[in-house]
N, C-alpha and C positions, 0 to 999 in steps of 0.2 A: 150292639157288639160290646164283651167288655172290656173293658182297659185292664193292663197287667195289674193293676191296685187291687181291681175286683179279683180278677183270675192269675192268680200268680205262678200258679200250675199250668199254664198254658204252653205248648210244643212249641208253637211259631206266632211270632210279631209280623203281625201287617205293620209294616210305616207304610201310611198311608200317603203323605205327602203335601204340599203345597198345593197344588192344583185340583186335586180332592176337593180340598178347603174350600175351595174357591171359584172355580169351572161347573158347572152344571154338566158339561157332558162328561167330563172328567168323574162328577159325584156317580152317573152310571154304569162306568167301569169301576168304580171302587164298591157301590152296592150287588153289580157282578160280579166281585170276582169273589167279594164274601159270602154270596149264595153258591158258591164255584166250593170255598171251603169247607162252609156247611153239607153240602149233598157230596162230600170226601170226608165228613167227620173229621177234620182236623179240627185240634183245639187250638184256638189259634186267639189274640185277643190284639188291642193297639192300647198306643199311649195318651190318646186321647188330648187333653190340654197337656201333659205332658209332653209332648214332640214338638219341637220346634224345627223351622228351614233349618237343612244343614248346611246350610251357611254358601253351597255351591254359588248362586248368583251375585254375594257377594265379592268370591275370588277371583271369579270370573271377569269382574267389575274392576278389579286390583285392591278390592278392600279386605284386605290380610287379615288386619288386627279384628274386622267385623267377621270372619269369617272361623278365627280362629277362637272368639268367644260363642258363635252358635256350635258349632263342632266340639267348643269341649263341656257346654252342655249339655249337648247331645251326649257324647261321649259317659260323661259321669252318669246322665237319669239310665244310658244302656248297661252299664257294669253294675246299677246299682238294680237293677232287673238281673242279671246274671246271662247277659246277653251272650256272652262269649261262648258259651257250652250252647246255644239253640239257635234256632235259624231267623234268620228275619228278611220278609220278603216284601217288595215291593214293585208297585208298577209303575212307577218313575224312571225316566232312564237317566238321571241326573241325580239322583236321591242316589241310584245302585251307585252308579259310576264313584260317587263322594264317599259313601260309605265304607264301599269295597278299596279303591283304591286308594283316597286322602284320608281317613279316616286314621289310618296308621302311622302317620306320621307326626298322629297325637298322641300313640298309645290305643288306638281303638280298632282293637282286632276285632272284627267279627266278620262271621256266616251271612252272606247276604244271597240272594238268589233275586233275580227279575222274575215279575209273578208269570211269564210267560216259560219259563223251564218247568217254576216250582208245576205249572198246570201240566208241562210234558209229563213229570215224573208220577204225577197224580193220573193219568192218563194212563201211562205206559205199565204202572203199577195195578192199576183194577180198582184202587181209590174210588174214581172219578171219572167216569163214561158223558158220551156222548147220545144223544138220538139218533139211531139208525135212519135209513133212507124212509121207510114205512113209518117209522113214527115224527119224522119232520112237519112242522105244521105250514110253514112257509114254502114261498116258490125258489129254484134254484137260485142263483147268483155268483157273480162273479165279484172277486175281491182283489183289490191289491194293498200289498204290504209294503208301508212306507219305512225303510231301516232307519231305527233313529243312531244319528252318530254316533253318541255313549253306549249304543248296544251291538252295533255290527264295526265301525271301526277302532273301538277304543276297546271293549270287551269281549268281541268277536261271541255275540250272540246272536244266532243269526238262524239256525235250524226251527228252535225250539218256538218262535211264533209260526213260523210255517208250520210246524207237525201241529201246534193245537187247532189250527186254524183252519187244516186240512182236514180234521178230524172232524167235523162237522159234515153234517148231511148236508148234501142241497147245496154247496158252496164248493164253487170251481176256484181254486188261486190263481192268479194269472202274475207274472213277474210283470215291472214295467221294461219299458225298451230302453 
């Protein structure tokens, strides 16, 4: 994938995120969701050693002043990309939540999307399709959707992992009780 250095022309920013980094299971939702990209032809690139935590578990912690040098980090490498006019998506729901919301209170406007709309929009749009029933290669299943707090009570995102997740063949959602 490349980094806005290489691709400065690029539409959308994957922030990938911490846990990316880090997580092994995490690394296979971030290599899906950039073949998710790819087979919707966005141009899309990250920041690579450029990104750093955006500081959320530090303020979370109560450490302000650490949180408030990763954010305006963050903040600067994003204006200095020209993040403000394009979108930048993530599948963090802690990365969205800091972005979208704290982020401003440094000066750091931006477009952020949870990669779970931006795949509604790619979806809903003809981007970005799913395998029909006939062409599913697995056996049905049933799923449930765990809401993470920073995306159903703080951002109130809550359809748009349902609708991609539904749209899959072979997969029954089941809510929990």
């Amino acid at each position: 994938i490349p980094t806005f250095a290489e691709k400065p022309d690029a539409e959308v920013l994957y922030w990938v995120g911490c846990a990316a980094a880090f997580d092994e299971r995490n690394r296979k939702v971030a290599r899906a969701f950039a073949r998710c990209l790819n087979a919707a032809g966005v141009r899309f690139a990250i920041l690579g050693q450029e990104e750093s935590c955006t500081g959320d578990p530090a303020r979370r912690m109560g450490n302000e002043y650490v949180y408030q040098i990763l954010a305006g980090g963050n903040i600067e490498t994003l204006n200095r990309y020209g993040m403000a006019e394009r979108t930048i998506v993530t599948a963090c729901p802690h990365c969205f939540n800091t972005i979208a919301n704290e982020y401003g209170q440094l000066g750091g406007n931006f477009k952020i999307v949870h990669h779970s709309v931006f795949l509604q929009e790619l979806l809903g749009s003809g981007r970005l399709r799913t395998a029909s029933a006939d062409e599913s290669t697995g056996p049905a299943r049933s799923i449930t959707f765990h809401d993470s707090c920073y995306m159903a009570r703080y951002n109130n995102v809550i359809a748009a992992p349902r609708d991609v997740l539904g749209s899959v063949a072979g997969v029954e959602l089941r809510e929990m009780e």
